[in-house]
N, C-alpha and C positions, 0 to 999 in steps of 0.2 A: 668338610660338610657342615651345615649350619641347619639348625632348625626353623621354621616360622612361630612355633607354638612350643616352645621347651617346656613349658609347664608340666605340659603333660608326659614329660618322662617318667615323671613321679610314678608314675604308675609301672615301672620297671622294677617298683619293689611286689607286685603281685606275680613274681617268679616264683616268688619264697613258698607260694601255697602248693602247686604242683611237688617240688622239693618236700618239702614238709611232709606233705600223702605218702611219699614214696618209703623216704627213710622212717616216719613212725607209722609201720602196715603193721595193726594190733590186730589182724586176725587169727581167733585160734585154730591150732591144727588136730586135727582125729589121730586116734593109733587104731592103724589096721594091723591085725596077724594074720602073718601068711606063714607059711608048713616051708617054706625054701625061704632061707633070708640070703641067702648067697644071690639069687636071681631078684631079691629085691631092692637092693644094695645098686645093683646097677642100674635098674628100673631109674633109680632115686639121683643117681650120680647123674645122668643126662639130663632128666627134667631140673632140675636144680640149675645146671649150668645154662642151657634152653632160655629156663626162665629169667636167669639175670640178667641175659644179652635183651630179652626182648623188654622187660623193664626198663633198663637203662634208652634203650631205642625210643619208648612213649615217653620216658620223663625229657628226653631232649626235644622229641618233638611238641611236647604241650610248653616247655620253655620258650623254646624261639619263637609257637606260636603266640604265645602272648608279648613276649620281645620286640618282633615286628609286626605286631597290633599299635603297641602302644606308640613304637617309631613313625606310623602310618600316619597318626594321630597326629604325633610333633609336626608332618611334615615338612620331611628333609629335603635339602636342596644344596644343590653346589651353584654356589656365588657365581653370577658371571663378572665378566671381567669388566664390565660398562662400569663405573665409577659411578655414571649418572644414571643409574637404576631404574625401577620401580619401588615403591615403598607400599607396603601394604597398611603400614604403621599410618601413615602421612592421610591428608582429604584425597581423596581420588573425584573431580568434578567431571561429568560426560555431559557435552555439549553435542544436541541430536536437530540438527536442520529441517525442521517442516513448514516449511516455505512452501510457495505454489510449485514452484521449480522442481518439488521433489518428487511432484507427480509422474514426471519421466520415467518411461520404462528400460528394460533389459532385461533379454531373456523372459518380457510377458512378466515380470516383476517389477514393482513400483521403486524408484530408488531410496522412499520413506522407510517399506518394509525390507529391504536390504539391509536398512543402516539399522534398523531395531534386532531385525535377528543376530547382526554384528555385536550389538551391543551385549544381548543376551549372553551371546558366547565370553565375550569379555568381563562381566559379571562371576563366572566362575571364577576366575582370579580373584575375586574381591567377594566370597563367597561367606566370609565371617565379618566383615567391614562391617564397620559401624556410622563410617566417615563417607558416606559416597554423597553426591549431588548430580543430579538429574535436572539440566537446563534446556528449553526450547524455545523458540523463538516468544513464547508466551509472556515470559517476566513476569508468572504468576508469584505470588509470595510463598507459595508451597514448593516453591525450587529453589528457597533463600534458604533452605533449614536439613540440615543434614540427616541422613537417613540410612538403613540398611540397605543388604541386596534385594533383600524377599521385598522391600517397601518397594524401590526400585524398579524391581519386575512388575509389580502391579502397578503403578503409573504408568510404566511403558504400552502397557495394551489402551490406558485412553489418549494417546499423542493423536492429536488431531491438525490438518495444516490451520496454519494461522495467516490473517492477510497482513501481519505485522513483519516486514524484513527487518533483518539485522545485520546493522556491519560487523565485521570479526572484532572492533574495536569496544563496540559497545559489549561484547559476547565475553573477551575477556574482562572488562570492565568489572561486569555482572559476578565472574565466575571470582577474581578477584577481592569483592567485597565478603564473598563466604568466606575464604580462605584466609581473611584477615578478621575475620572475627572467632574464628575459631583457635586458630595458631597461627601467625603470622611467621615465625622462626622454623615450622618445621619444612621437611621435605614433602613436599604435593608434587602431585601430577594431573594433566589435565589431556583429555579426550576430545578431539572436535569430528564431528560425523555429518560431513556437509559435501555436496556437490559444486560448492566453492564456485558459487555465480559470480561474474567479474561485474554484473551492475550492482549487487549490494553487496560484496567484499569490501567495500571500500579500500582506502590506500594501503597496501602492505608494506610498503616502505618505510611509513610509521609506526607502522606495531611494534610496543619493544615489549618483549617477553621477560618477569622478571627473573635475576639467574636462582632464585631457589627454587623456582618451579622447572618442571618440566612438561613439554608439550607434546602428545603425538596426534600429528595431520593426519587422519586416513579418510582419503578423497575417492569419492565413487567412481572414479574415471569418467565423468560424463561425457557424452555425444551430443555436438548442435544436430539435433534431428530438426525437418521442419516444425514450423510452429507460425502459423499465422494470427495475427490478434488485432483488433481494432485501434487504432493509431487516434483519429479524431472524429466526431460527427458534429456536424454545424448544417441550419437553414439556409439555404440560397437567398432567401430578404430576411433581415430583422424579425419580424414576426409573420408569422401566417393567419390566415382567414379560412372562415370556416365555408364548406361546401365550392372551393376552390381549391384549382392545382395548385400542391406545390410540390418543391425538390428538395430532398435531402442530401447533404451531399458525405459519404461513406467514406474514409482513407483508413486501406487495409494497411500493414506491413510484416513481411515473412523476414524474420530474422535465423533461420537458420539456412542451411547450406543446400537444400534442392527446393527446383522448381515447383513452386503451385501453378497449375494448369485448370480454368477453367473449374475453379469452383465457386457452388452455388451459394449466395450471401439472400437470407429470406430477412423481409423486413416484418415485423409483428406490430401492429397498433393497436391497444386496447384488447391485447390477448387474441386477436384477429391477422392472419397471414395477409397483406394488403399489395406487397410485391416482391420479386425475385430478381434478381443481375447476378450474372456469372465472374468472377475476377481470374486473371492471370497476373501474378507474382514472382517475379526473377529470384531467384537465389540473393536474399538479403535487400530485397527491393522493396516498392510499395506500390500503389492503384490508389488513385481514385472512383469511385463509382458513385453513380447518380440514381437515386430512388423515387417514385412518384408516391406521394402522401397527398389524401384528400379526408379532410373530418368533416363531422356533421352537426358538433356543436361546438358551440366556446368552451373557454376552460382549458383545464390542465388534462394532457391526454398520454398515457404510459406506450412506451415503445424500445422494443426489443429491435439489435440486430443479431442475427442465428447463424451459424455454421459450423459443418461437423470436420474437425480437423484433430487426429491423435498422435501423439499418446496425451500432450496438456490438454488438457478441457477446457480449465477453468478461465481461460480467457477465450471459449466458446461463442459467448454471448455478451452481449454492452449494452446494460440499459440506460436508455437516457428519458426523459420528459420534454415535452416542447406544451406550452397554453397558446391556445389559437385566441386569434381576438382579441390580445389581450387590451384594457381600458389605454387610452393615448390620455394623459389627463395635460390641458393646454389652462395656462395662466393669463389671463390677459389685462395687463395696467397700462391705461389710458391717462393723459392729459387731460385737460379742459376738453368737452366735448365739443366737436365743431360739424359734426355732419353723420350721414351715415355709418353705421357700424357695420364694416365687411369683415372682419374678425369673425364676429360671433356669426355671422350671415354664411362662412363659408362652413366652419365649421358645427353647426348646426344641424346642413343634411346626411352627419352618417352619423348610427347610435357609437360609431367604434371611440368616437372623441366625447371626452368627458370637460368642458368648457367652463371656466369661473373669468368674471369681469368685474376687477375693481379698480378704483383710482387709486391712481402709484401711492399717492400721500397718505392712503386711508385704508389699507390695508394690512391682514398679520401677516409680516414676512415669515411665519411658524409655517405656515401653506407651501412654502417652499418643498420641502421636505415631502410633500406628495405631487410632485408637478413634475411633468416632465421638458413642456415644454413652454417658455416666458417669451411672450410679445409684448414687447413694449413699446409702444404708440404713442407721439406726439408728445411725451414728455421732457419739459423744459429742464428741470430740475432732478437732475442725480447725484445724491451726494448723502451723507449720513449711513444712518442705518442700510435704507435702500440699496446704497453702492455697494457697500459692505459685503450685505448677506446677496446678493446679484452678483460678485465676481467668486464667493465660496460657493455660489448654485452652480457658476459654469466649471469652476475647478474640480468639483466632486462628480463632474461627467452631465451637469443637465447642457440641455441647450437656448440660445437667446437670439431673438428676433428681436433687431433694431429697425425702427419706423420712423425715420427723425422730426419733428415740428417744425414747423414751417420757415423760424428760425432759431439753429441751432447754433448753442452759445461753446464756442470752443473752447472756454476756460472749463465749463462742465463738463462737456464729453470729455476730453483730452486727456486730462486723469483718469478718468473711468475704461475709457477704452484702453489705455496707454498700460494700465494693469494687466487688461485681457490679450495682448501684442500688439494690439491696432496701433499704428504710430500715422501722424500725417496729417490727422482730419483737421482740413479749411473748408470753412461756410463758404459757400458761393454768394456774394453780394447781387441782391436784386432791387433796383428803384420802385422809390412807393408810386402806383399807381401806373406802370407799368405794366402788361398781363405778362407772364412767367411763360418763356418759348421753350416750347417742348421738342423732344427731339425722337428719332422711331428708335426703337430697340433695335439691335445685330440679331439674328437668328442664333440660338442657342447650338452647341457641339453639342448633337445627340450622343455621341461617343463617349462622352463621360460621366463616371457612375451615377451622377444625380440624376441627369433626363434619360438614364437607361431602358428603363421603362415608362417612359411616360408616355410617347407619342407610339401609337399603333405602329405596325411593322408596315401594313397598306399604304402610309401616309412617309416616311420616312425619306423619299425622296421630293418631296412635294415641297413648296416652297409655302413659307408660312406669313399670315397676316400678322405683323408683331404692332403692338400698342405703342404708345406714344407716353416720355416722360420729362419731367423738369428736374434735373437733380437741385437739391438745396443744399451736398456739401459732397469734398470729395475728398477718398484715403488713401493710402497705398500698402495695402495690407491684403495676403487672404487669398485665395482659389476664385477666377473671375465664372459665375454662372450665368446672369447676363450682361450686356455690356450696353451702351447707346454704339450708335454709328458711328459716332466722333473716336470713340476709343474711352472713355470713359466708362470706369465702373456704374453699376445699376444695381447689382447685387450678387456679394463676395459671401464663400465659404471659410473659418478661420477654423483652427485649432487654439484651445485655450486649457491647459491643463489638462483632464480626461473629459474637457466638456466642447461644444460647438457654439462659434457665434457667424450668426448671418448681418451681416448690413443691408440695409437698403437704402439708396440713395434720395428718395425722394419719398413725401408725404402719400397718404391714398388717396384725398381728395382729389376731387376732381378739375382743381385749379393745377394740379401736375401732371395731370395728364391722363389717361384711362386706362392703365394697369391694372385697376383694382374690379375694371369691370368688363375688362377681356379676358378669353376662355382660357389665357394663359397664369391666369393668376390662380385657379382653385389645386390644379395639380400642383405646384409650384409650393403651396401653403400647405398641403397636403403631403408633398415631398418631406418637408421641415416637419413636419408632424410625424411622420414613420418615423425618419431617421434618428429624432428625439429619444425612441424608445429605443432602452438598451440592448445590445443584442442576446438573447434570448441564451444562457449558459446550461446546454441540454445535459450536462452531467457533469461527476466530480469525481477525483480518485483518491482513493483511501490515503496514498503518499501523499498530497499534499498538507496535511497536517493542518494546518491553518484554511481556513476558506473565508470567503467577502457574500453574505448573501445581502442583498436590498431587500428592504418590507417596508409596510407600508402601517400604517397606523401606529406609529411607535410609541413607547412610554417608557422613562428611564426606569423604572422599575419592574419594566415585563422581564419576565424568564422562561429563555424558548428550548422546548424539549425535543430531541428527537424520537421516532415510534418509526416501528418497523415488525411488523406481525406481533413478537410478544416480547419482541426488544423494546423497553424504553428508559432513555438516559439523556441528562442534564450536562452535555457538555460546557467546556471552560468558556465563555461569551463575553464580548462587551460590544456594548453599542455606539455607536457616532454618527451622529445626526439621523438618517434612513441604512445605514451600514452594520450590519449583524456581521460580526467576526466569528468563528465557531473553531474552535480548537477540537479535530476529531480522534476523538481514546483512542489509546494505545492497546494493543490483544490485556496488558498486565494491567489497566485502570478497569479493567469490566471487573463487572460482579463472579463471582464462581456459576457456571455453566452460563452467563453469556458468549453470544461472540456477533461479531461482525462481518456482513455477507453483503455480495454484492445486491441489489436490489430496489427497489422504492422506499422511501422514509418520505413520511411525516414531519413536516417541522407546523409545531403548533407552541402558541404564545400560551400565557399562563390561566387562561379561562377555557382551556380545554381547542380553540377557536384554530381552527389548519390556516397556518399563513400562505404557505405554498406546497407544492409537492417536489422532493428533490433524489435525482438518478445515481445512485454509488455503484464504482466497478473498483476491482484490485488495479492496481499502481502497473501501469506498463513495465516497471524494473522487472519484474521476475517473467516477462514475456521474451526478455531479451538473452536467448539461451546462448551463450556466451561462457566459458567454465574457465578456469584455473588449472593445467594438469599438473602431476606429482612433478618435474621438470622442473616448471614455473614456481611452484613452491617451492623446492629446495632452496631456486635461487634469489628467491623474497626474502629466506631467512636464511639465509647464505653465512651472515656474520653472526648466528646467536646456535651455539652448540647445543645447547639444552632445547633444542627442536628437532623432534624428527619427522620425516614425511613419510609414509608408507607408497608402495605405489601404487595399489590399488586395495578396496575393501574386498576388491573380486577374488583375492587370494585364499585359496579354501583354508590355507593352514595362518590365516592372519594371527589367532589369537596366541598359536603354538609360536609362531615366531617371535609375537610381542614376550611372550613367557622366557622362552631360551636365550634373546639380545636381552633382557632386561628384567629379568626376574632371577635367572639361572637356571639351570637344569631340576625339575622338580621331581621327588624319588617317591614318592610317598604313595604310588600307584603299585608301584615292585613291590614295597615292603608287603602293602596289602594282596597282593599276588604269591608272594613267599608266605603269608599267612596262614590264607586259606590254602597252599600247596603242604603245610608241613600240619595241618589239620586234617586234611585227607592224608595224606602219608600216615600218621598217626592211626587213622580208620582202618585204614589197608594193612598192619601191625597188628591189630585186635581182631580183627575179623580172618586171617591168612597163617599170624602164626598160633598156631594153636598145641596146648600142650598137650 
């Protein structure tokens, strides 16, 4: 038998005071006379002997009661036979999972408050520690610094979920750097209380555990109950307009193991229910569904998708942001002037384009950076600067409208385009004084995505009057949108980096022909104009860590804040060119009572001024209920002895069992049972025998 607390044996010398009382009893005695001393003599002879027996009786029972008092105290224990123990001497770190994931229920119990009142229980054991550590998915700096029980239990009632997951590798990571700052050489033990999600567990295979510590796994046994959560939401066009249909398009997906049947998905715009679709979801499948949205003004407009599915909530709802309308801003550098300007002519009748005209030579390429989309017309001369910052326009995603002049010089294009992939381009030679024979256009493949929408559905089999053109050079490059009769490009789609370039084959004057003022040319320039603008990124999630937001009026020395009700914080940032990078805090970079929730933020530049409005939800990881059972663990750490796995925390006797494999049998409950039994014994002596 071993104690935990010998000190207090010491106190096995307050035997001696019971002892002491007994053998020096100075009290004096009376003389009675009585007429018969023969009948007193015997009176005398019983109680005398009476008395010694029941004396002797309370000095043993006030002995042993103090005896196993003080034993109680030591806390006595027989060793179990584990080698690889418990140490109550050593850090003890508990690591307690409150991820979204933990919001699963059992038994109408949350699997969060499961693992706390486990915790609780486990605590008695370490009931005098001095060395405990209390870790949650937070990585707040008050979980770096070692603490008592009592400290302990009061933290545990504000564990609150966090939208910060953690792999078990960062978890020991974490748990590891206390334990090396404290004692590195001694024996610890470490606690994990998690429902072991297989999407933020990370690789177990990796984990090596080091051999002075020791680990115990107790895993809540989770169930894939269903669980449906919003997978993606994206617009059917690029951007939408206001006081016009449009479609959102919804992709649900049920990652657990039974059928969703026929549940109701509401859409909210503007804190307003606008529509409802019904979804059905296979056992681990997904849905698409298609929503009707209609706004009534421009700008940026908040929007909620809703549905009630339990026991997880918290990916209930997905808010995202869509701005209707938003500005098309169109760049246009011009050559020498030679005739009408259809450029500004087209895009002049709708307020949605925002239009600037300068000459290529004479312009701040700085304008780039708010443009989305560059026409360039009739320019003989590309090269310098201009080429330059016009193949980083198109590489960082803008897009580029080629117009060619009347005669294009292939030593100039050919490098320039030869950067963007265009490879090929020969000038078509034409005699002076010759008129330039035009040829009719092929009818456009309504079928593909550019003229998808352009021609009326009424009109779609009808045969169409197409214009007449002169090419002045030809390429071989690009996505053919229209063509001449002959077979010849008229004007190609390219990919160039994250950006688009359009060719057109011939001038717009009217000596190539009359493109520029047939009814086919406004949709057409109008096409190129929508697609310019980026598509529109209705939300972000907390897991991506990093994000790309575009803005617009930049300045190398802005500093852009986010705000979100009475959140507001100065994320990690840098800027390149119209590119805002925003590195989003970690649960352990906030302030003490921050936190981050799903919902609308605020992103505003340094004069207070809102750049944009942007939509945050939790990270699909912790929708993907998916678990690890005690099985699978054992065989993860199959080769590291100093791990054990429990098999479930649903074990009402978990703590008794952690106690008896790994602590030894603890006695110091008896002793105090034998205490208070030989203290009543003792009462029942004094009060029973009487002289």
């Amino acid at each position: 038998m071993n104690f935990l607390y010998p000190s207090f044996l010491i106190g096995l010398s307050a035997v001696a005071l019971p002892i002491a009382i007994h053998l020096f009893n100075f009290r004096r005695t009376r003389r009675v006379y009585f007429s018969n001393i023969e009948l007193l003599r015997a009176v005398q002879t019983e109680t005398k002997s009476f008395r010694r027996l029941k004396h002797w009786l309370v000095l043993a029972c006030r002995c042993l009661f103090i005896v196993c008092l003080v034993l109680a105290f030591a806390q006595p224990f027989i060793p179990s036979k584990n080698r690889m123990g418990l140490s109550r001497q050593g850090v003890t770190s508990l690591y307690v999972d409150n991820s979204y994931s933990m919001q699963n229920e059992r038994s109408e119990k949350r699997y969060l408050d499961i693992a706390i009142s486990k915790l609780d229980e486990l605590l008695t054991l370490f009931r005098n520690a001095t060395s405990l550590q209390l870790l949650t998915n937070d990585f707040s700096a008050a979980e770096q610094q070692p603490a008592t029980a009592e400290a302990i239990r009061d933290r545990v009632t504000s564990i609150r979920f966090a939208h910060t997951p953690r792999s078990l590798e960062s978890v020991y990571r974490r748990q590891r750097n206390l334990l090396r700052s404290i004692n590195a050489n001694a024996r610890n033990q470490l606690f994990w209380f998690s429902d072991f999600q297989k999407s933020t567990a990370g690789d177990l295979s990796k984990l090596r555990i080091d051999t002075t510590d020791r680990l115990f796994i107790v895993p809540l046994d989770a169930q894939a109950t269903k669980n449906v959560f919003v997978d993606s939401v994206w617009l059917a066009t690029p951007f939408i307009r206001e006081l016009q249909n449009n479609s959102l398009n919804v992709t649900l997906t049920n990652s657990g193991q039974e059928a969703v049947k026929n549940l109701p998905v509401r859409l909210y715009l503007d804190d307003a229910q606008t529509s409802t679709v019904s979804a059905t979801l296979p056992p681990g499948g997904s849905a698409t569904v298609s929503l009707n949205i209609n706004v009534t003004s421009k700008g940026y407009h908040r929007g909620r998708i809703v549905f009630d599915d339990y026991p997880i909530t918290f990916d209930n709802q997905y808010f995202f942001v869509i701005e209707a309308s938003p500005a098309v801003r169109v760049l246009h550098l011009s050559g020498t002037a030679t005739g009408r300007d259809y450029i500004n002519t087209v895009y002049a009748n709708d307020s949605l384009f925002v239009r600037r005209s300068y000459n290529a030579q004479n312009f701040d390429v700085g304008q780039l950076k708010e443009t989305d989309l560059v026409v360039l017309e009739g320019v003989e001369q590309v090269s310098g600067t201009l080429r330059t910052e016009l193949q980083r326009f198109v590489q960082q995603g803008g897009s580029l409208t080629i117009i060619p002049p009347d005669k294009p010089d292939a030593a100039v294009y050919g490098p320039f385009l030869s950067a963007l992939g265009i490879g090929g381009v020969q000038p078509i030679a034409s005699q002076p004084g010759i008129a330039v024979p035009t040829v009719p256009l092929a009818e456009p493949d309504r079928r593909i995505p550019f003229f998808q929408d352009v021609f009326q559905r009424s009109y779609q089999s009808e045969p169409l009057n197409m214009p007449s053109a002169a090419p002045v050079w030809r390429w071989s490059a690009g996505n053919r949108l229209l063509a001449l009769r002959d077979g010849r490009p008229m004007l190609t789609q390219s990919r160039a980096g994250a950006g688009t370039v359009y060719m057109l084959a011939s001038p717009l004057s009217a000596t190539y022909g009359n493109l520029a003022e047939h009814a086919l040319f406004v949709p057409v320039m109008y096409k190129m104009a929508a697609l310019s603008v980026r598509a529109q990124r209705t939300a972000y999630s907390f897991d991506e860590g990093l994000i790309t937001i575009p803005v617009k009026n930049t300045s190398e020395r802005a500093v852009y804040r986010l705000k979100h009700d009475k959140l507001d914080i100065i994320p990690v940032q840098r800027l390149t060119g119209n590119q805002l990078q925003l590195e989003l805090p970690k649960s352990n970079e906030l302030v003490e009572g921050q936190t981050i929730e799903g919902g609308y933020y605020q992103l505003q530049d340094s004069q207070g001024r809102t750049e944009r409005l942007l939509a945050f939800n939790p990270g699909r990881q912790e929708s993907n209920l998916a678990f690890y059972s005690a099985s699978e663990l054992r065989q993860a750490f199959a080769s590291q002895p100093n791990v054990e796995v429990f098999d479930s925390i649903q074990d009402g006797d978990f703590v008794q069992v952690l106690e008896r494999e790994n602590l030894g049998q603890s006695l110091w409950k008896y002793f105090l049972i034998a205490a208070l039994g030989f203290l009543l014994f003792e009462i029942g002596l004094v009060r029973l025998m009487r002289e």
